[in-house]
C-alpha positions as a printed NumPy array, in Angstrom:
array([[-28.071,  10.218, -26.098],
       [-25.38 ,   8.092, -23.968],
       [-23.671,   4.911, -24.671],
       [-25.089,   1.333, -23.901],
       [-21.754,   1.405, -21.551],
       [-22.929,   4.368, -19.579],
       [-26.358,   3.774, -19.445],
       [-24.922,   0.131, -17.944],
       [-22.483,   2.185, -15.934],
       [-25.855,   4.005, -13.745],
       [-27.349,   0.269, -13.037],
       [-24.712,  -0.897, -11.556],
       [-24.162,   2.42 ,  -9.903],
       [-27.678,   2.011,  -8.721],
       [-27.066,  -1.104,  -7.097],
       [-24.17 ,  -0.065,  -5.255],
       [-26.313,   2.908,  -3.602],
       [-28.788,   0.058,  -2.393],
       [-26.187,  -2.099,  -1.13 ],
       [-24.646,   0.836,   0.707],
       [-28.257,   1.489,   2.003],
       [-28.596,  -2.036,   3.704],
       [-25.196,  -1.442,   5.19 ],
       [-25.995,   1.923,   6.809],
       [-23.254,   3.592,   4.592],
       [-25.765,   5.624,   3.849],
       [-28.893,   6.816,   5.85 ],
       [-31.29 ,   9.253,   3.004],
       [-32.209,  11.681,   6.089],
       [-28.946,  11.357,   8.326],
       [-27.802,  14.106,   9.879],
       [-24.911,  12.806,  11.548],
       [-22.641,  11.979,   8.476],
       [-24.351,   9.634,   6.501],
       [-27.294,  11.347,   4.668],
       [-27.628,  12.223,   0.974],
       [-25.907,  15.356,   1.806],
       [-22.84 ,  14.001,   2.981],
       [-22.614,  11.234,  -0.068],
       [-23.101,  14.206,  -2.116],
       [-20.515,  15.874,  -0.706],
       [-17.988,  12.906,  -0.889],
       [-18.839,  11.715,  -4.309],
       [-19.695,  15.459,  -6.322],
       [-17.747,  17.755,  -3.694],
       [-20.713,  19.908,  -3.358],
       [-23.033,  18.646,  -0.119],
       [-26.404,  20.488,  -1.941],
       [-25.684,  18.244,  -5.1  ],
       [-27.883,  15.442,  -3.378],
       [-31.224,  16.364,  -6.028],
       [-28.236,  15.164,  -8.674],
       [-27.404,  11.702,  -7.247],
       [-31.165,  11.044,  -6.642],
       [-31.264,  11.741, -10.649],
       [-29.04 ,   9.469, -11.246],
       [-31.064,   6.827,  -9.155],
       [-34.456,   8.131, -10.776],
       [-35.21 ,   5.667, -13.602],
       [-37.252,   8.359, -15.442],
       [-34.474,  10.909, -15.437],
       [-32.155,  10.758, -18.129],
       [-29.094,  12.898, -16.267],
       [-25.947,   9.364, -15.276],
       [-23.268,   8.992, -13.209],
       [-19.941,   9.425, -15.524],
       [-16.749,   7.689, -14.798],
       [-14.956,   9.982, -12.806],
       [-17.714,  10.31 , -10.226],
       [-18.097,   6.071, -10.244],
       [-14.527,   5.879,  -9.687],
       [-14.725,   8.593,  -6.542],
       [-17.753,   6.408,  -5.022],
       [-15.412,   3.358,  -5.21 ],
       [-12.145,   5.581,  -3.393],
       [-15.17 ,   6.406,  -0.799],
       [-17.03 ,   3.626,  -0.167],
       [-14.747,   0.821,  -0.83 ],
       [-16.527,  -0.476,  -4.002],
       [-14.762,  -2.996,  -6.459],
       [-13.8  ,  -0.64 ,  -9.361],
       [-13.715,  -3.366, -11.659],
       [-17.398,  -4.19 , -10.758],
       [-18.397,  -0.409, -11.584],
       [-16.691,   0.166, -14.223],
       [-16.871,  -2.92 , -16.301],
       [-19.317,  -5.208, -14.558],
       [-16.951,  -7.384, -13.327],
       [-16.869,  -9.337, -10.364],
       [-18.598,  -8.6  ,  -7.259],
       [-19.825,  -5.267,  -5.831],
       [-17.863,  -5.133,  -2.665],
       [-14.4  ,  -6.296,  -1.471],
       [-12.265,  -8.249,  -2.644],
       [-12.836, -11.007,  -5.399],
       [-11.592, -14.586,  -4.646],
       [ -9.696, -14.999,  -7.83 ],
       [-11.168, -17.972, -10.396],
       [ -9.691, -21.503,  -9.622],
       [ -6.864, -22.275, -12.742],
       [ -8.807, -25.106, -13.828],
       [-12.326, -25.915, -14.44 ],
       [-14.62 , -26.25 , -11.572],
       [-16.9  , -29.239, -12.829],
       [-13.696, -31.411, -13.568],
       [-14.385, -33.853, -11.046],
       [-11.153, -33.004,  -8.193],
       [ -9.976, -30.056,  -9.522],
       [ -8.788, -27.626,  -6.895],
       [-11.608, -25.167,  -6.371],
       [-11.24 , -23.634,  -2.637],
       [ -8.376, -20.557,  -2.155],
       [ -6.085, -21.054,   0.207],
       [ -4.653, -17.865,   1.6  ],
       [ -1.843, -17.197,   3.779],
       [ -4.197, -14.564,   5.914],
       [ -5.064, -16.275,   9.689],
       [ -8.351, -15.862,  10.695],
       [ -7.993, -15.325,  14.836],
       [ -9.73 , -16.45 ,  16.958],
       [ -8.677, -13.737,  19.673],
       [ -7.134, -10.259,  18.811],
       [ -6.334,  -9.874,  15.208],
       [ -3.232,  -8.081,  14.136],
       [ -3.494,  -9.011,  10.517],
       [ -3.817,  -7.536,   6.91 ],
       [ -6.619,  -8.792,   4.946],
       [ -6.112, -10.124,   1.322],
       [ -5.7  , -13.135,  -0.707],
       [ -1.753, -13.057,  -1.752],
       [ -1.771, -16.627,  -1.545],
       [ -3.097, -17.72 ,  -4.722],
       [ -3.011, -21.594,  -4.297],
       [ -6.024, -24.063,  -4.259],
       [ -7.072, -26.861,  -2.899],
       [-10.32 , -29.288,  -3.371],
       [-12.122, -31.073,  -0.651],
       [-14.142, -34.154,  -0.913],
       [-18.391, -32.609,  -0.899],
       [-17.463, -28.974,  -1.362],
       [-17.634, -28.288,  -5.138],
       [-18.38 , -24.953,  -6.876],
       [-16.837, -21.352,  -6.424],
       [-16.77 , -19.044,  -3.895],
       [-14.504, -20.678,  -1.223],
       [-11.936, -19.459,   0.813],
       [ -9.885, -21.362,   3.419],
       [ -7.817, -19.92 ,   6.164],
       [ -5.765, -20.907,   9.092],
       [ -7.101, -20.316,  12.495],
       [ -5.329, -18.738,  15.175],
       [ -5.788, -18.09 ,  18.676],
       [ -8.204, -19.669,  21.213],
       [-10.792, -17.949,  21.246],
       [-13.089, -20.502,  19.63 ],
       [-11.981, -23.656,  21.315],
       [-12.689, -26.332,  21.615],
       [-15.239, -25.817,  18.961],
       [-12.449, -24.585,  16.772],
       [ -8.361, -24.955,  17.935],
       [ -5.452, -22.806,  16.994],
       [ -3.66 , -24.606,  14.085],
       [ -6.982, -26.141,  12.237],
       [ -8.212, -24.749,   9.087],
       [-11.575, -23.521,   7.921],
       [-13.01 , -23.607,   4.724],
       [-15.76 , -20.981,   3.896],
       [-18.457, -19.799,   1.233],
       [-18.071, -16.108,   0.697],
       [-21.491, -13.883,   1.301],
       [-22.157, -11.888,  -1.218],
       [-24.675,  -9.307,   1.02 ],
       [-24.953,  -9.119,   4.57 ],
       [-28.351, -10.059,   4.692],
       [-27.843, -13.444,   4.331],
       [-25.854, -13.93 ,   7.844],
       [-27.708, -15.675,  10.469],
       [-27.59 , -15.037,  14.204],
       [-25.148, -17.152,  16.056],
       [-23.391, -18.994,  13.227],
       [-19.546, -18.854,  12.457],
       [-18.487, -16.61 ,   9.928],
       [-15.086, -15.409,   9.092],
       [-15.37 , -11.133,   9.245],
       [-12.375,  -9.25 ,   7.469],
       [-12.648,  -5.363,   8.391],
       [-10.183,  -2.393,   8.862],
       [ -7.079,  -4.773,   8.272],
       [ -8.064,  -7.662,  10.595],
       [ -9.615, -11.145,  10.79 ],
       [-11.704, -12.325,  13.159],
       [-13.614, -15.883,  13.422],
       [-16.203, -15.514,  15.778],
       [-20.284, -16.124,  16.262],
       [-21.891, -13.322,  14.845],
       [-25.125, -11.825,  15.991],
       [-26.956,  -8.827,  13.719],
       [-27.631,  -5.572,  15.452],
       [-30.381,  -2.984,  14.213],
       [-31.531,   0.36 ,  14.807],
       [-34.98 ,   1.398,  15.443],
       [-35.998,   1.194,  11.631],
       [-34.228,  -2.586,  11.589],
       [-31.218,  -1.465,   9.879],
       [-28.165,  -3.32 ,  10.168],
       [-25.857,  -1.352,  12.49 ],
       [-23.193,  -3.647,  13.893],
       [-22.141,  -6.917,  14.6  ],
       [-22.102,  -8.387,  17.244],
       [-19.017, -10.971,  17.308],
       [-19.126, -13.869,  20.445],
       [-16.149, -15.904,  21.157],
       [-16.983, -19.876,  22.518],
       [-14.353, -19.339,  24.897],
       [-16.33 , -17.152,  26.78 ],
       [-14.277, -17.124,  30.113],
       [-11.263, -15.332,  28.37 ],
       [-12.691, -13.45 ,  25.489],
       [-15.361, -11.131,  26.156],
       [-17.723, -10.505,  22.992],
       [-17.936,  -6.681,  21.719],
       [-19.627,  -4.729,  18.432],
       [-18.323,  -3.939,  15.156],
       [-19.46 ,  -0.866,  13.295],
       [-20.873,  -2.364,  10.08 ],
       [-18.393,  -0.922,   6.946],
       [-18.966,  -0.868,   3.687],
       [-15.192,  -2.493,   3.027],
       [-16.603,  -5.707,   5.515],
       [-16.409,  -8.854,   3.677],
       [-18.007, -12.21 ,   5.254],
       [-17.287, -15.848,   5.186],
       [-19.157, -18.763,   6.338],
       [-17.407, -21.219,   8.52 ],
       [-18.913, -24.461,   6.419],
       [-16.431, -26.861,   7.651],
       [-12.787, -27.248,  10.135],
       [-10.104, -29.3  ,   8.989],
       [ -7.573, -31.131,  11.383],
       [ -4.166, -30.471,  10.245],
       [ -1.704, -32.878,  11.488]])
């Protein structure tokens, strides 16, 4: 019979694997890379070990995911270890860390402000919140935000080089919407951009599509979806003067 903790360990695991599914991290009958094979492969080293992780996600088999193998899906796939190991925090990417004071306190400081610029142009940039300081807003209250500095002009004059964006963090990918702003953090850079969603022929998300408002010097191109992606919603600019 297992633990409580490993039986709890499998759900979450199970989530992941449908997460991963909407992103196209993994395909069930790929054959160029992504099938059950090939996650097999990655996760259990063995690529005819697929019947085992569909046990795992079978709710009347009693064979689960133990911690070595969660902990090699997270090195693979880019999953928060701290989600799949102890439930904490969110599945994918990086967590914006809890605001030092309580949230329904009126002012307190509730949006991160991180060093990382978002670009609106080519991005050279690591992604990460190092910066650890907050600040409040009048209207935007609860968790979830990030703010960042925007550089390049790319986005003008909708958004200039040198203002500041405040955004709500998505927590799936599902719940973009063509042709909105949205801060996208993949493979080390930043981009801030209009985002359109791109599907295959069974309407799975494939790529983005990322549009600059400057269209004249910035021509818009795709981005592979990743698992790793993490997405922010422009919900308001600031003027810094």
């Amino acid at each position: 019979m297992y633990s409580k903790e490993r039986q709890e360990l499998n759900e979450r695991f199970k989530k992941v694997f449908e997460i991963l599914k909407k992103r196209n991290a993994v395909i069930l009958h790929d054959r160029k890379g992504r099938g059950m094979g090939d996650f097999a492969k990655r996760v259990l080293g063995n690529r005819t070990y697929g019947h085992i992780i569909k046990a795992f996600l079978n709710d009347h088999d009693n064979r689960l995911i133990n911690y070595e193998q969660a902990r090699k899906v997270c090195e693979e796939f880019g999953v928060n270890l701290s989600y799949l190991m102890e439930g904490k925090g969110a599945p994918f990417g990086t967590d914006i860390p809890p605001a030092p004071s309580a949230l329904d306190s009126g002012d307190a400081p509730n949006i991160l402000y991180t060093t990382e610029l978002a670009f609106a142009g080519a991005s050279i940039g690591n992604e990460g919140f190092e910066d650890q300081r907050y600040i409040s807003l009048p209207g935007i209250k609860g968790e979830g935000h990030v703010a960042f500095d925007v550089s390049g002009n790319s986005m003008e004059p909708v958004i200039s080089s040198g203002e500041l964006v405040v955004c709500r963090k998505l927590e799936d990918i599902l719940e973009l919407k063509h042709n909105e702003i949205y801060v996208i953090t993949t493979n080390g850079k930043i981009w801030i951009k209009y985002v359109q969603l791109i599907t295959d022929k069974d309407q799975r998300i494939t790529h983005l599509r990322l549009i600059s408002e400057n269209k004249l010097e910035h021509q818009p191109w795709e981005e592979e979806v990743d698992p790793a992606m993490k997405l922010f919603k422009v919900i308001r600019k600031v003027v810094k003067f």
